[in-house]
Residue, then its C-alpha position, 0 to 999 in steps of 0.5 A: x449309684x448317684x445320677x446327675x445331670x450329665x455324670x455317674x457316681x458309683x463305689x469303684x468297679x475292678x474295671x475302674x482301676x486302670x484309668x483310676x491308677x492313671x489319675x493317681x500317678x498324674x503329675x498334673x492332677x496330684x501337683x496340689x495333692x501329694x507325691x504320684x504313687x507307684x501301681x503298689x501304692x495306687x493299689x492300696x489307695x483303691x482297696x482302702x477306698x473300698x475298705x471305707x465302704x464295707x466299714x462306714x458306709x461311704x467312701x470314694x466314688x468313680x466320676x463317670x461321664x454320662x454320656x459316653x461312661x468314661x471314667x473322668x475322677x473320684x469323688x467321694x466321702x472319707x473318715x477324716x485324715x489323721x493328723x489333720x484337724x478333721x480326724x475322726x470327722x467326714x471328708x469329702x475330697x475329689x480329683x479329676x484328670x486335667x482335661x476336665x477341670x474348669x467344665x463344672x464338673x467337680x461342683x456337680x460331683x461334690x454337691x451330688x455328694x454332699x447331698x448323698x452325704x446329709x441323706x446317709x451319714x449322721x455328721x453335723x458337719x463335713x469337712x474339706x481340706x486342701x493346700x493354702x496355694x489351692x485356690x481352685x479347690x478353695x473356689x470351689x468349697x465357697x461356692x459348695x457353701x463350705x467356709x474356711x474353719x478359724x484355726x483350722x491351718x495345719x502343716x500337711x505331712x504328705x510334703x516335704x519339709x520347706x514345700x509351699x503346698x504343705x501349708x494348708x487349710x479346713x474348710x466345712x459345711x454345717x448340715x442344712x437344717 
Protein backbone atom coordinates (compact mmCIF):
# COMPACT_ATOMS: atom_id res chain seq x y z
CA UNK A 1 0.00 0.00 0.00
CA UNK A 2 1.14 3.53 -0.55
CA UNK A 3 -0.03 6.66 1.64
CA UNK A 4 -0.13 9.93 0.70
CA UNK A 5 -1.12 13.04 2.03
CA UNK A 6 -4.83 12.89 1.49
CA UNK A 7 -5.20 9.41 -0.61
CA UNK A 8 -4.44 5.17 -0.43
CA UNK A 9 -3.00 3.41 -2.96
CA UNK A 10 -3.40 -0.60 -3.03
CA UNK A 11 -3.52 -3.44 -5.63
CA UNK A 12 -7.41 -3.72 -6.34
CA UNK A 13 -9.56 -5.44 -3.56
CA UNK A 14 -12.80 -7.85 -5.12
CA UNK A 15 -14.75 -5.04 -3.34
CA UNK A 16 -13.09 -2.51 -5.68
CA UNK A 17 -14.76 -3.77 -8.37
CA UNK A 18 -18.12 -2.54 -8.71
CA UNK A 19 -17.00 1.13 -8.38
CA UNK A 20 -13.87 0.33 -10.79
CA UNK A 21 -16.43 -1.40 -13.63
CA UNK A 22 -18.20 2.17 -13.13
CA UNK A 23 -15.22 3.98 -14.05
CA UNK A 24 -14.41 1.84 -16.98
CA UNK A 25 -17.90 2.07 -18.82
CA UNK A 26 -17.72 6.46 -17.73
CA UNK A 27 -18.62 7.97 -20.91
CA UNK A 28 -16.84 10.94 -19.74
CA UNK A 29 -13.53 9.44 -17.96
CA UNK A 30 -13.07 6.91 -21.07
CA UNK A 31 -13.85 10.30 -23.59
CA UNK A 32 -9.89 10.54 -24.34
CA UNK A 33 -9.00 6.84 -23.42
CA UNK A 34 -10.99 4.36 -25.51
CA UNK A 35 -14.40 2.51 -26.26
CA UNK A 36 -16.45 2.11 -22.58
CA UNK A 37 -16.18 -1.63 -21.92
CA UNK A 38 -19.16 -3.76 -21.12
CA UNK A 39 -19.11 -5.87 -17.37
CA UNK A 40 -17.03 -8.84 -19.64
CA UNK A 41 -14.67 -6.55 -20.68
CA UNK A 42 -14.14 -4.72 -17.30
CA UNK A 43 -13.84 -7.87 -15.76
CA UNK A 44 -11.20 -8.93 -17.77
CA UNK A 45 -9.21 -5.65 -17.56
CA UNK A 46 -9.26 -5.94 -13.55
CA UNK A 47 -8.08 -9.63 -13.67
CA UNK A 48 -5.41 -8.55 -15.98
CA UNK A 49 -4.52 -5.56 -13.71
CA UNK A 50 -4.17 -8.20 -11.11
CA UNK A 51 -2.15 -10.61 -13.52
CA UNK A 52 0.54 -7.76 -13.57
CA UNK A 53 1.12 -8.08 -9.95
CA UNK A 54 1.49 -11.70 -9.47
CA UNK A 55 3.82 -11.39 -13.01
CA UNK A 56 5.79 -8.30 -12.42
CA UNK A 57 5.40 -6.91 -9.68
CA UNK A 58 3.47 -3.88 -10.27
CA UNK A 59 0.35 -3.03 -11.72
CA UNK A 60 -2.96 -0.84 -11.38
CA UNK A 61 -3.81 0.37 -8.06
CA UNK A 62 -7.03 1.43 -6.31
CA UNK A 63 -6.96 5.40 -5.67
CA UNK A 64 -8.81 5.63 -2.21
CA UNK A 65 -9.55 9.02 -0.61
CA UNK A 66 -8.17 8.88 2.83
CA UNK A 67 -10.41 10.41 4.43
CA UNK A 68 -13.69 8.63 3.76
CA UNK A 69 -12.13 5.26 1.83
CA UNK A 70 -14.06 6.08 -1.24
CA UNK A 71 -12.79 4.69 -4.06
CA UNK A 72 -12.09 7.92 -6.76
CA UNK A 73 -9.76 6.02 -9.81
CA UNK A 74 -6.61 3.47 -10.46
CA UNK A 75 -3.55 4.39 -10.97
CA UNK A 76 -0.70 2.36 -11.50
CA UNK A 77 2.21 0.54 -13.30
CA UNK A 78 2.20 -1.34 -16.46
CA UNK A 79 4.26 -3.47 -18.84
CA UNK A 80 4.04 -1.50 -21.89
CA UNK A 81 1.00 -1.53 -24.49
CA UNK A 82 1.69 -3.60 -27.60
CA UNK A 83 2.00 -1.96 -30.36
CA UNK A 84 2.82 1.33 -29.23
CA UNK A 85 6.40 2.76 -28.66
CA UNK A 86 6.89 1.85 -25.01
CA UNK A 87 6.19 -2.11 -25.73
CA UNK A 88 8.15 -3.91 -23.49
CA UNK A 89 9.03 -0.82 -21.26
CA UNK A 90 7.14 0.43 -17.70
CA UNK A 91 3.98 2.61 -18.16
CA UNK A 92 2.37 4.35 -15.77
CA UNK A 93 -1.26 5.71 -16.52
CA UNK A 94 -4.20 6.56 -14.33
CA UNK A 95 -8.08 7.38 -14.74
CA UNK A 96 -10.21 9.31 -12.06
CA UNK A 97 -14.09 9.61 -12.19
CA UNK A 98 -14.77 13.34 -13.33
CA UNK A 99 -16.14 14.55 -10.13
CA UNK A 100 -12.42 14.37 -9.12
CA UNK A 101 -10.63 15.80 -11.84
CA UNK A 102 -8.80 19.18 -11.44
CA UNK A 103 -8.58 18.38 -7.36
CA UNK A 104 -4.87 17.39 -7.49
CA UNK A 105 -5.33 14.26 -7.16
CA UNK A 106 -3.98 12.46 -9.94
CA UNK A 107 -0.29 14.31 -9.45
CA UNK A 108 -0.34 13.07 -5.81
CA UNK A 109 -1.22 9.70 -7.20
CA UNK A 110 1.25 9.60 -10.10
CA UNK A 111 4.08 11.02 -8.53
CA UNK A 112 3.33 8.61 -5.48
CA UNK A 113 3.94 6.05 -7.99
CA UNK A 114 6.51 7.16 -9.59
CA UNK A 115 8.50 7.18 -6.66
CA UNK A 116 7.06 3.64 -5.88
CA UNK A 117 8.12 2.97 -9.46
CA UNK A 118 12.09 3.93 -9.04
CA UNK A 119 12.26 2.07 -5.35
CA UNK A 120 10.64 -1.25 -6.85
CA UNK A 121 11.39 -1.90 -10.49
CA UNK A 122 15.08 -1.55 -12.25
CA UNK A 123 13.50 0.59 -15.27
CA UNK A 124 15.80 3.45 -16.40
CA UNK A 125 13.03 5.30 -17.54
CA UNK A 126 8.90 4.94 -17.28
CA UNK A 127 6.67 5.74 -19.79
CA UNK A 128 3.39 7.62 -20.59
CA UNK A 129 1.31 7.90 -23.33
CA UNK A 130 -2.07 9.48 -24.25
CA UNK A 131 -4.31 10.99 -27.09
CA UNK A 132 -2.20 14.35 -28.98
CA UNK A 133 -5.93 16.12 -27.94
CA UNK A 134 -5.03 15.21 -24.46
CA UNK A 135 -4.00 18.28 -23.04
CA UNK A 136 -4.83 17.69 -19.20
CA UNK A 137 -3.08 14.33 -19.31
CA UNK A 138 -0.36 15.97 -21.29
CA UNK A 139 -0.37 18.82 -18.33
CA UNK A 140 0.06 16.68 -15.96
CA UNK A 141 3.37 14.28 -17.47
CA UNK A 142 5.19 17.98 -17.71
CA UNK A 143 4.66 18.75 -14.58
CA UNK A 144 5.41 15.02 -12.98
CA UNK A 145 8.85 16.03 -15.11
CA UNK A 146 8.15 13.74 -17.83
CA UNK A 147 9.03 15.11 -21.45
CA UNK A 148 7.28 14.16 -24.71
CA UNK A 149 9.73 11.45 -26.62
CA UNK A 150 11.16 12.68 -30.37
CA UNK A 151 9.40 10.53 -32.57
CA UNK A 152 7.58 9.11 -30.08
CA UNK A 153 3.64 9.74 -32.26
CA UNK A 154 1.89 6.80 -33.07
CA UNK A 155 -1.52 5.96 -34.43
CA UNK A 156 -3.59 4.20 -31.30
CA UNK A 157 -5.49 1.30 -32.55
CA UNK A 158 -7.87 1.46 -29.79
CA UNK A 159 -9.82 4.05 -32.27
CA UNK A 160 -11.25 3.82 -35.09
CA UNK A 161 -10.07 4.84 -38.34
CA UNK A 162 -10.39 8.73 -39.01
CA UNK A 163 -10.86 9.50 -35.16
CA UNK A 164 -8.88 12.53 -33.90
CA UNK A 165 -8.12 10.94 -30.44
CA UNK A 166 -6.37 7.93 -32.22
CA UNK A 167 -3.07 10.37 -32.90
CA UNK A 168 -1.11 10.20 -30.07
CA UNK A 169 1.96 10.68 -28.11
CA UNK A 170 4.85 9.18 -25.43
CA UNK A 171 6.08 10.82 -22.87
CA UNK A 172 9.06 9.72 -20.31
CA UNK A 173 10.51 10.20 -17.25
CA UNK A 174 14.69 9.35 -16.85
CA UNK A 175 15.32 7.44 -13.34
CA UNK A 176 16.45 10.30 -10.78
CA UNK A 177 19.99 9.75 -10.40
Amino acid sequence: MIETGRLLLRPPAAADRPWLRRLLDDPEAMAMIGPRRGPAECEAVLDRHLEWFERYGYGFMAVLRREDGKGIGFCGLKPGAENTPVEGEVEIGWMLFPGHWGCGYGYEAAAALLDWGWATTSAAQIYAITSAINTPSRRLMARLGMAQVPGGEFVSTRFGPGDIRAQSVTYAVVRPA
